[in-house]
C-alpha positions as CSV (number, residue, x, y, z in Angstrom):
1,X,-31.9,-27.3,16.4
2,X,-30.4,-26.0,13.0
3,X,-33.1,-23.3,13.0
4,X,-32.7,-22.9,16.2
5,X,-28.9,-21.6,16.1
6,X,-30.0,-19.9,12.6
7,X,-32.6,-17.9,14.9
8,X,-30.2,-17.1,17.7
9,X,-27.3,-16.0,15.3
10,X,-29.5,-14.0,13.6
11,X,-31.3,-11.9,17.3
12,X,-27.7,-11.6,18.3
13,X,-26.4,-9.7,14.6
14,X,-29.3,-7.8,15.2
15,X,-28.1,-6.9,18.4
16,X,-24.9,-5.7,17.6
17,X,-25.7,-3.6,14.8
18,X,-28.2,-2.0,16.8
19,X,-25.9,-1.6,19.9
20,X,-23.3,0.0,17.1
21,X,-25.7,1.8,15.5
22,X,-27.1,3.4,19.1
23,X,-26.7,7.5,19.8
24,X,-24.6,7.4,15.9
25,X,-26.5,10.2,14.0
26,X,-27.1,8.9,10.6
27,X,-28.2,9.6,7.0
28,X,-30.2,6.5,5.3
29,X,-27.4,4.4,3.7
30,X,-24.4,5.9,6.1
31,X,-22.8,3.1,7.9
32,X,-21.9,3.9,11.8
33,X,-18.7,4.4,12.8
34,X,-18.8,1.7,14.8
35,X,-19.2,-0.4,11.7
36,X,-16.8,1.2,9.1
37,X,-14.2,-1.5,7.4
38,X,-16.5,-4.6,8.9
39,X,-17.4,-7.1,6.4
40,X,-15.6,-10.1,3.4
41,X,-13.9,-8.5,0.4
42,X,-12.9,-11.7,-1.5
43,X,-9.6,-12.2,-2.5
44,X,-10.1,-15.0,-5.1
45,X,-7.0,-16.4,-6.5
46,X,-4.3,-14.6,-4.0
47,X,-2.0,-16.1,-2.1
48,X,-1.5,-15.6,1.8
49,X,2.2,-14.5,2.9
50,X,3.5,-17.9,4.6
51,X,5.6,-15.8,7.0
52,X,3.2,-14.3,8.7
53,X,4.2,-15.2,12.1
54,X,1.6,-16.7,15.1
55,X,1.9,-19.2,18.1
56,X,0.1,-22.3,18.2
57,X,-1.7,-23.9,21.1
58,X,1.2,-25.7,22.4
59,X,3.0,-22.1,22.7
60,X,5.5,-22.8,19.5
61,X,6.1,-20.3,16.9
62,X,4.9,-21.6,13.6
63,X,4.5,-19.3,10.3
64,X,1.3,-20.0,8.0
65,X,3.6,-21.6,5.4
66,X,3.9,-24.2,8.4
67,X,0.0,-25.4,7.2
68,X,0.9,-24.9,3.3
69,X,2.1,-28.1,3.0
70,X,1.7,-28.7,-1.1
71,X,-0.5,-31.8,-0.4
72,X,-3.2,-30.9,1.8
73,X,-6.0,-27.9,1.4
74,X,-6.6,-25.8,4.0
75,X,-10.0,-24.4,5.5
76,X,-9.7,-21.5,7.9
77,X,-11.9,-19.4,10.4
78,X,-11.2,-16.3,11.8
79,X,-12.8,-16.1,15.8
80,X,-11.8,-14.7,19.2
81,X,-11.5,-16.4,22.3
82,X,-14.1,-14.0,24.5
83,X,-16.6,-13.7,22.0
84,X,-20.2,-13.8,23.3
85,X,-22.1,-16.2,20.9
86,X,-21.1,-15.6,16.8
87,X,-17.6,-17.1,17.2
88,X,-18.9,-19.8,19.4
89,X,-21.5,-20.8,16.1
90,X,-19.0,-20.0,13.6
91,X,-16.7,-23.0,15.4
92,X,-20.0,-25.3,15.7
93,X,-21.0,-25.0,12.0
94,X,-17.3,-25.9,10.7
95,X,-16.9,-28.6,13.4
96,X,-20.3,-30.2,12.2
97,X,-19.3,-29.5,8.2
98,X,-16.1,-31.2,9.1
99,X,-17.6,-34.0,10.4
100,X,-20.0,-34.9,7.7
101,X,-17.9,-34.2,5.1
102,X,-16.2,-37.8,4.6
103,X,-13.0,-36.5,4.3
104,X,-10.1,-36.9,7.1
105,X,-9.0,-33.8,8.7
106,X,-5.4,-34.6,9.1
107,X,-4.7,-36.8,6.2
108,X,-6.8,-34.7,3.3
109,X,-7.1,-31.2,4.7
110,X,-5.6,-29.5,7.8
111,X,-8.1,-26.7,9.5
112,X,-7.0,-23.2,11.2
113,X,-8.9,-21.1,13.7
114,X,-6.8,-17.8,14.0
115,X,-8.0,-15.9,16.2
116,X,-8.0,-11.6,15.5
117,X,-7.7,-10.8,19.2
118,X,-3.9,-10.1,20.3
119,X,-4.9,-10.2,23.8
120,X,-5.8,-14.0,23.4
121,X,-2.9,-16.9,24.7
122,X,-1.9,-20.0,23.6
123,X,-3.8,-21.4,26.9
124,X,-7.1,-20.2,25.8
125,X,-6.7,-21.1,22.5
126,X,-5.5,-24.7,23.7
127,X,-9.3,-24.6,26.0
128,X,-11.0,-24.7,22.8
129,X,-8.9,-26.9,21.1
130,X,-9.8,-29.6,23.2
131,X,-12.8,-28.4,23.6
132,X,-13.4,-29.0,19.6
133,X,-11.3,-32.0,19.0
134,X,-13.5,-34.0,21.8
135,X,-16.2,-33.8,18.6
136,X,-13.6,-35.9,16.4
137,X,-12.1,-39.6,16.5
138,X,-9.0,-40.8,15.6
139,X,-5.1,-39.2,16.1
140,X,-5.0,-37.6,12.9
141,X,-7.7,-35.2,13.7
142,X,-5.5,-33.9,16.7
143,X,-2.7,-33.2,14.0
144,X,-4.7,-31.7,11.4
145,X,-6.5,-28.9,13.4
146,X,-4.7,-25.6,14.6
147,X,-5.5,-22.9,16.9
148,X,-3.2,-19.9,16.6
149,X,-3.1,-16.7,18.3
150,X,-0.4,-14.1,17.3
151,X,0.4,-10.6,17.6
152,X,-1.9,-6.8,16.1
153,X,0.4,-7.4,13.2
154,X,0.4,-10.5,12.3
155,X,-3.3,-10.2,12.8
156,X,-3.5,-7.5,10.0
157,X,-2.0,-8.8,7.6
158,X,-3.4,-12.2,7.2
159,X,-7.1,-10.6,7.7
160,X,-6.0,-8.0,4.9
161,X,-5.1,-11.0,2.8
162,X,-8.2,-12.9,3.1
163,X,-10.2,-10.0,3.3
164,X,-11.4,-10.4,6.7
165,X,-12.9,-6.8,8.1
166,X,-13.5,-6.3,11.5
167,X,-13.7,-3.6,14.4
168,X,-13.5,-3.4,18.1
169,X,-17.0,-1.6,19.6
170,X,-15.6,0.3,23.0
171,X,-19.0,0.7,24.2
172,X,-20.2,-3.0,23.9
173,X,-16.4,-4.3,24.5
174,X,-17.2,-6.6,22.1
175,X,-15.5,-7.1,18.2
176,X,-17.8,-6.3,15.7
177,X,-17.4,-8.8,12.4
178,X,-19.0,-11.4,10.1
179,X,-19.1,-14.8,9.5
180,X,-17.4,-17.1,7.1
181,X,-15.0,-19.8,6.6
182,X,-12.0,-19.5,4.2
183,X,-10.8,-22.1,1.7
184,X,-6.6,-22.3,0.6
185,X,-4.8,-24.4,-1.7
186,X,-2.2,-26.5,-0.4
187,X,-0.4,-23.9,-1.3
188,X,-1.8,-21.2,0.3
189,X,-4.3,-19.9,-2.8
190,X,-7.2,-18.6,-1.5
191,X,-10.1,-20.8,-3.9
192,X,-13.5,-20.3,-2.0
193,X,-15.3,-18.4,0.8
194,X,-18.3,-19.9,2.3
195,X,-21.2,-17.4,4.5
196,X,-22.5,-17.9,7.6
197,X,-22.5,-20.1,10.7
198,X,-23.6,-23.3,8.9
199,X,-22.2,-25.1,6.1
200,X,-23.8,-27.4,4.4
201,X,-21.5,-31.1,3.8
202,X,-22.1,-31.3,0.0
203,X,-20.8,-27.7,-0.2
204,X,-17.9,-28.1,2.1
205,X,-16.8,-31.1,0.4
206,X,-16.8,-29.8,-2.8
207,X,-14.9,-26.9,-1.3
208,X,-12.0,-28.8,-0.2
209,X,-12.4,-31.0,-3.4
210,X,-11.7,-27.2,-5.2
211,X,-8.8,-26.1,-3.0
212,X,-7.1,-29.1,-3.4
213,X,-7.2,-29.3,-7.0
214,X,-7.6,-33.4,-7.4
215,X,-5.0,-33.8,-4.6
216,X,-7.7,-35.4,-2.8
217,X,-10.9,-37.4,-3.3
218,X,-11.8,-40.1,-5.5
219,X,-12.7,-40.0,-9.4
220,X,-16.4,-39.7,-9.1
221,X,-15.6,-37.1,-6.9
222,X,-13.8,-35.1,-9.9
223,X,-16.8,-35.8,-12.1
224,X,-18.5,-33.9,-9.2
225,X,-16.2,-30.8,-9.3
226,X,-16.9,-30.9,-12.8
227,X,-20.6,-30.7,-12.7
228,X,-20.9,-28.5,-9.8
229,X,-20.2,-25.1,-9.5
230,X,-20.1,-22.2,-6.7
231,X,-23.0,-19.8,-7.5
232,X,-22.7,-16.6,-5.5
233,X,-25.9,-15.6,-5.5
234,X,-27.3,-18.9,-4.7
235,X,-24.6,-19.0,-1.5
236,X,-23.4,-22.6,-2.6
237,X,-22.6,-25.4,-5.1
238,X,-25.3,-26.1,-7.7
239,X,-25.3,-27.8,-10.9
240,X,-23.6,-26.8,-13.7
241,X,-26.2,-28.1,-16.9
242,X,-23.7,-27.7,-19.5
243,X,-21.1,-29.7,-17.7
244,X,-23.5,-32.4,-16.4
245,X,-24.8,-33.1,-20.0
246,X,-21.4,-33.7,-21.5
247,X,-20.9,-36.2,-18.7
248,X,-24.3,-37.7,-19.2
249,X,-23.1,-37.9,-23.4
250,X,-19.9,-39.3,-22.2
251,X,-21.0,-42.2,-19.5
252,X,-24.0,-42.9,-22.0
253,X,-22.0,-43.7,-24.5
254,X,-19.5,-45.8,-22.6
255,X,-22.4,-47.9,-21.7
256,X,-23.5,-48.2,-25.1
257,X,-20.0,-49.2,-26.1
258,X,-20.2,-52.3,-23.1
259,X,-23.9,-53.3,-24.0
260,X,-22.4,-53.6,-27.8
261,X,-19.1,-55.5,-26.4
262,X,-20.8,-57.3,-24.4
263,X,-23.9,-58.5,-27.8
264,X,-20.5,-59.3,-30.1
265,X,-18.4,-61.3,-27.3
266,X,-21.9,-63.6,-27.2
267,X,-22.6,-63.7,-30.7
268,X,-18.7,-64.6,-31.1
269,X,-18.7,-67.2,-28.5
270,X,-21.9,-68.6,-30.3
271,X,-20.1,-69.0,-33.6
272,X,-17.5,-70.6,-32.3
273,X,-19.9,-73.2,-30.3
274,X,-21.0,-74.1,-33.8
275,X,-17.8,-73.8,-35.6
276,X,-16.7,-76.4,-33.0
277,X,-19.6,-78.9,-33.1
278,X,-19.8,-78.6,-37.1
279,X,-15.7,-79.8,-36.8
280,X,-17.0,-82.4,-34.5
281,X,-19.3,-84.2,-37.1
């Protein structure tokens, strides 16, 4: 089934670009019109403007800052409510990563799917709510997940923050864009951007892990972040050798310290057993 999606996503990007790219004359290594400002140009390290103003599903005005609670990280995906299929994927690969993550959306990490269309509602974007949130048990899930829709401005600005490009196709009537998910600090720091439409639970983990700076997780779960990395030409965490060896040095000689503990308390106790029975006589 994973390839399966991984196939389809791909026919479909094909599609588009060959739909944009249709009666556009072009040189080798010109980019249609169609095309032009579409893409991720990663904004490592800045932070997103918590005014920007949306609506949430519910129909209440929030402000990102609402979501940048100083506790909780924050993972984010841009969609649109009438897209054909690449939203749609985009929202199943999170969803999944999300569940297999072992981490509690609501109480570690809040998610947010804004969507870049002005001409979606609050009503549509409370359909696929539910329609998510039906994947998830528990209360907290329901208060850790957000679906916002906003107005052409708010929509620039956060997409300009993060780096999100995108651009409306007339012909197809379609929104031509990429796919990715967005990582943010608790306070709103963008930390990581992962590619694609699936997302792979160690990397999504360790993600979060990242954006929330020890906030969350347990200690062997910092010893992770410490030995993995984010490679971007690999596309994911791998292992960082240096990192992982000084760990290796450092647990292998606190187990040499308890096997050597552990050899003196019994050669201790044994003294004493004769010290004892040597008083006796």
């Amino acid at each position: 089934m994973t390839t399966l999606r991984s196939l389809i996503a791909c026919l479909f990007a094909v599609a588009v670009l060959a739909a944009a790219g249709r009666s556009v004359a072009q040189t080798p290594g010109e980019i249609p019109d169609e095309l032009a400002g579409v893409g991720i140009e990663e904004h490592l390290g800045a932070t997103v403007s918590p005014d920007i103003a949306f609506v949430d599903s519910d129909g209440n005005a929030v402000t990102l800052g609402d979501y940048f609670d100083g506790e909780r990280p924050v993972v984010m995906a841009f969609v649109y409510h009438n897209c054909p299929m690449l939203c749609s994927l985009i929202l199943d690969g999170m969803t999944q990563a999300m569940r297999e993550a072992d981490l509690d959306l609501g109480e570690d990490y809040q998610a947010l799917a804004i969507s870049f269309d002005p001409r979606d509602t609050p009503e549509k974007a409370a359909a696929v709510k539910e329609r998510y949130l039906s994947r998830f048990d528990g209360a907290d899930a329901a208060e850790g997940v957000h679906f916002l829709t906003g107005s052409q401005e708010s929509i620039d600005r956060v997409t300009q923050e993060i780096g999100f490009g995108f651009a409306w196709n007339e012909r197809q009537q379609e929104f031509a864009h990429t796919a990715a998910v967005y990582f943010l600090s608790p306070e709103g720091t963008i930390t990581r951007y992962l590619y694609g439409i699936e997302f792979p639970p160690r990397d999504f983990r360790t993600a979060l892990l990242e954006a929330s700076d020890g906030r969350i997780g347990s200690p062997v779960d910092q010893l992770i972040l410490y030995c993995f990395q984010y490679d971007p030409d690999a596309g994911g965490y791998v292992l960082h050798a240096v990192n992982a060896m000084k760990v290796g040095g450092l647990l292998t000689l606190i187990l040499l310290g308890g096997f050597l503990l552990f050899f003196w308390h019994r050669e201790r106790t044994k003294r004493d057993d004769i010290d004892r029975a040597l008083t006796a006589l």
